[in-house]
C-alpha positions as semicolon CSV with decimal commas, in nm:
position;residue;x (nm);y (nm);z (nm)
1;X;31,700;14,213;9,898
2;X;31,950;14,262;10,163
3;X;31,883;14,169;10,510
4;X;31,890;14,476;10,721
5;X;32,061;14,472;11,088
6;X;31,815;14,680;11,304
7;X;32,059;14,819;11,590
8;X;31,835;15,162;11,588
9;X;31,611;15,059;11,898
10;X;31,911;14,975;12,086
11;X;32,198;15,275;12,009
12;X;31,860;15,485;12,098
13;X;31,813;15,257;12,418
14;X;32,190;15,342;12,531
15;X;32,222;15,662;12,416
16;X;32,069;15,827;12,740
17;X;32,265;15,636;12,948
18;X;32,559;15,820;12,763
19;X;32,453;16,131;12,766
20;X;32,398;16,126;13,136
21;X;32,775;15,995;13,208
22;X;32,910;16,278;12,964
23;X;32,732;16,567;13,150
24;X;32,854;16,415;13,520
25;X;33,185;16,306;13,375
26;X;33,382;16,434;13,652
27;X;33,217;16,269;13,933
28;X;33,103;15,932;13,766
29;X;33,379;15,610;13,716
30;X;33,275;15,499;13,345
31;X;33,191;15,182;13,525
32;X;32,912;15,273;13,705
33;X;32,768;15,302;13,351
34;X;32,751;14,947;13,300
35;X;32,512;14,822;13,505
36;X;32,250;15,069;13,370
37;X;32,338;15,023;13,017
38;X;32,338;14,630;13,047
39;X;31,964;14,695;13,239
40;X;31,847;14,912;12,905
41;X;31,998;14,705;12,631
42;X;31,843;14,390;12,847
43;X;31,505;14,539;12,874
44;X;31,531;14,705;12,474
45;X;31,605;14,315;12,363
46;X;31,301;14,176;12,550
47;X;31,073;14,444;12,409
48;X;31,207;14,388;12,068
49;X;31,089;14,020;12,138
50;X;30,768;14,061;12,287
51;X;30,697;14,307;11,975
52;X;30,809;14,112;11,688
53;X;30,641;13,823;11,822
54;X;30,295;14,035;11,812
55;X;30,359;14,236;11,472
56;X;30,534;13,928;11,304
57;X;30,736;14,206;11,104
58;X;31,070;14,289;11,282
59;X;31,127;14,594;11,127
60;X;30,786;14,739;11,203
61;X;30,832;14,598;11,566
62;X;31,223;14,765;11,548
63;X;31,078;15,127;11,477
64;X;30,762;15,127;11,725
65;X;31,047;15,022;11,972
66;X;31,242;15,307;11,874
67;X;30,963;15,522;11,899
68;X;30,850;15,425;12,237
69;X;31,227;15,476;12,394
70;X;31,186;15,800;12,264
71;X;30,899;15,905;12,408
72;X;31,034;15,734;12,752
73;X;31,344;15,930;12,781
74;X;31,229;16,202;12,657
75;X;30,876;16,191;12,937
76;X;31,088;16,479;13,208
77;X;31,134;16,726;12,920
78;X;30,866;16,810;12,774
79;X;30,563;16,996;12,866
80;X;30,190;16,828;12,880
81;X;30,116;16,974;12,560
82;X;30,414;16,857;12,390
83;X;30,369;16,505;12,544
84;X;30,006;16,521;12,467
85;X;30,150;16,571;12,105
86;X;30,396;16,354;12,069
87;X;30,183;16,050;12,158
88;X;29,971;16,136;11,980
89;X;30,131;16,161;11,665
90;X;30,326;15,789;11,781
91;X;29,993;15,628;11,838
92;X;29,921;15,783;11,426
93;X;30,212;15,653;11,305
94;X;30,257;15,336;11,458
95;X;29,855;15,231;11,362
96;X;29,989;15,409;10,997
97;X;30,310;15,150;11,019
98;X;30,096;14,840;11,123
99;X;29,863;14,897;10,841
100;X;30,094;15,022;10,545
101;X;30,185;14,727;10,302
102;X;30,459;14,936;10,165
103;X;30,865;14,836;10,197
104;X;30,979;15,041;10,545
105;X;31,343;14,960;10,438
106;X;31,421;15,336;10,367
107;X;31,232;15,457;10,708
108;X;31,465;15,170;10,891
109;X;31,792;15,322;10,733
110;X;31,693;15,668;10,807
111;X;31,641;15,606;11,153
112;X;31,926;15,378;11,212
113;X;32,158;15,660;11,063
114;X;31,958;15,892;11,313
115;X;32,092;15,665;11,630
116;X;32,452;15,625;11,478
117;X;32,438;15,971;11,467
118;X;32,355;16,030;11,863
119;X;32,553;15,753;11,968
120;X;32,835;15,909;11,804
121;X;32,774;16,275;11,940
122;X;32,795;16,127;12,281
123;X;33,109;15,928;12,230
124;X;33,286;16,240;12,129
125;X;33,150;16,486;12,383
126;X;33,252;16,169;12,677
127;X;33,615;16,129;12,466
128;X;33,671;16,527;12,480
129;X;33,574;16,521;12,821
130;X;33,798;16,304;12,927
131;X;34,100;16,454;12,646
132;X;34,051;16,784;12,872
133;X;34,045;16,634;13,216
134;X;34,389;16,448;13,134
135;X;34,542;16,767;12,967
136;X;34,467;16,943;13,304
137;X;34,610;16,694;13,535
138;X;34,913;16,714;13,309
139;X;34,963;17,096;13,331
140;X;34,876;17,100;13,671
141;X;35,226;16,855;13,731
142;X;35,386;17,200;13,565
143;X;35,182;17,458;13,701
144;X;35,364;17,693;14,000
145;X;35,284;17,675;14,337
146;X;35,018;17,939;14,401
147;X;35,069;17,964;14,742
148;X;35,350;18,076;14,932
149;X;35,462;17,802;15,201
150;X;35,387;17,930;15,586
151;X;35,677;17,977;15,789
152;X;35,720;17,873;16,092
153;X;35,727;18,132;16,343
154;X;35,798;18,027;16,716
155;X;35,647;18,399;16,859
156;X;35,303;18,396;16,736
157;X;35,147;18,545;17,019
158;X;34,786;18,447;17,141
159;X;34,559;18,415;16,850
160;X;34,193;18,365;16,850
161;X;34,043;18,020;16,762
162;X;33,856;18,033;16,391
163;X;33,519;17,845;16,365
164;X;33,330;17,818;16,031
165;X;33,034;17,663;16,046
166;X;32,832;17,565;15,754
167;X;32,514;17,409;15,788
168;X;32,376;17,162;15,581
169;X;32,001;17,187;15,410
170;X;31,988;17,544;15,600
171;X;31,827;17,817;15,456
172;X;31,879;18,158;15,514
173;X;31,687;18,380;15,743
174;X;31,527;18,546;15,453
175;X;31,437;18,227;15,276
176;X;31,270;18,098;15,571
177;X;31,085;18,414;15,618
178;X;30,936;18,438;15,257
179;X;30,878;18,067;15,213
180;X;30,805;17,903;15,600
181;X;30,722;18,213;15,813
182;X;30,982;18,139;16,028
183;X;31,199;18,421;16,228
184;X;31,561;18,282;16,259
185;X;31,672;18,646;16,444
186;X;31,728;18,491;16,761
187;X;31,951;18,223;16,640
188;X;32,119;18,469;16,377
189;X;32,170;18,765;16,683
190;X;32,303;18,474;16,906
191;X;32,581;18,433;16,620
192;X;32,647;18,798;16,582
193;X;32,700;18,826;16,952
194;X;32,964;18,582;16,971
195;X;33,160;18,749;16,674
196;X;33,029;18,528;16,398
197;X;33,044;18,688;16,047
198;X;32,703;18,538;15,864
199;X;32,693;18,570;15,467
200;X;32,348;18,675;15,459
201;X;32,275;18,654;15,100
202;X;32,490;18,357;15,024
203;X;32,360;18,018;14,802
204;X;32,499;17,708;14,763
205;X;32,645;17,635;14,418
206;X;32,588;17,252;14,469
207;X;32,286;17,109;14,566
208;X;32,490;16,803;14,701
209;X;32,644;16,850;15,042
210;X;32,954;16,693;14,867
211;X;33,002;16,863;14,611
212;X;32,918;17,221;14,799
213;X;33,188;17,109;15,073
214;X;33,471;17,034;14,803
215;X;33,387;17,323;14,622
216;X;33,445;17,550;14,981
217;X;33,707;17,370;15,103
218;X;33,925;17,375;14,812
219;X;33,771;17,767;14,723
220;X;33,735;17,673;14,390
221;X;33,464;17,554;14,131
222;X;33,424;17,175;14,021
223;X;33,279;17,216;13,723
């Protein structure tokens, strides 16, 4: 019988680490991938050893690996119940997979199609990505200037100085009503005195400073 090549446990191991990169595309380098898919595939290999040493059956070792990154990257997205449920039904089928006498062979090609299958999903999704993020760049060299240039007018006259202030972490005065019981009037009347225009329902659409200063700055959204 043909030796199979079980590469399930670690295309499942790297797989997150993809999927994370392809959803923050825009603001990762792909090498800041590296590190934490060389930490993953490190840790998956030493797992793999300390398992196959205990089972003494590498493919029963190779799927209760599998199963256990699983249920590890998939711990912040599931309810309790659902967790409850799905180790549960783990701890069933890995006691079922240590005791069964029967050839896993099938279950090991199954599952290692499974991972090629997600490894491959993410590949494209990060290679369209990255398809439609060149395309713009190169209509952008094309694309006509949107705004007219300023000219330069010598008589002006006396105009008044423009201050926008956006603070950072600050919520607004309702927010801090509602949540903190804190009155902000004073501070909000001390603006409105001055001339100060305050967006009193506004929101961030970033909930990194960065990323809500580009996205101002430049008036347009990054994503």
């Amino acid at each position: 019988m043909k030796k199979l090549i079980l590469y399930h446990p670690f295309l499942f191991a790297i797989y997150p680490v993809l999927t994370l990169y392809a959803y923050n595309i825009e603001q990762l380098p792909i090498r800041q991938i590296l590190v934490p898919a060389c930490i993953v595939l490190a840790a998956t290999a030493i797992l793999f050893l300390i398992l196959n040493l205990i089972i003494k059956n590498s493919q029963k070792a190779a799927l209760i690996l599998s199963g256990l990154l699983l249920m590890f990257f998939t711990y912040g997205h599931v309810n309790d119940f659902i967790r409850f449920t799905s180790l549960l039904a783990f701890i069933v089928g890995a006691y079922y997979l240590l005791r069964s006498k029967k050839d896993i062979s099938r279950i090991t090609r199954i599952t290692s199609i499974i991972s090629v299958g997600l490894v491959v999903a993410a590949l494209a999704n990060i290679t369209i990505s990255k398809f439609l993020e060149t395309a713009e760049i190169e209509l952008n060299k094309y694309r006509p200037e949107m705004v007219q240039p300023i000219r330069n007018e010598t008589n002006i006259g006396s105009l008044p100085d423009i201050y926008f202030i956006m603070l950072d972490g600050y919520a607004r005065a309702d927010i801090l009503r509602q949540i903190y019981r804190y009155d902000n009037s004073e501070f909000l009347d001390f603006l409105h005195q001055r001339g100060f225009h305050i967006a009193g329902q506004s929101r961030s659409n970033y909930c990194q400073t960065l990323l809500s200063l580009s996205s101002t700055f430049n008036m347009i959204y990054l994503d």
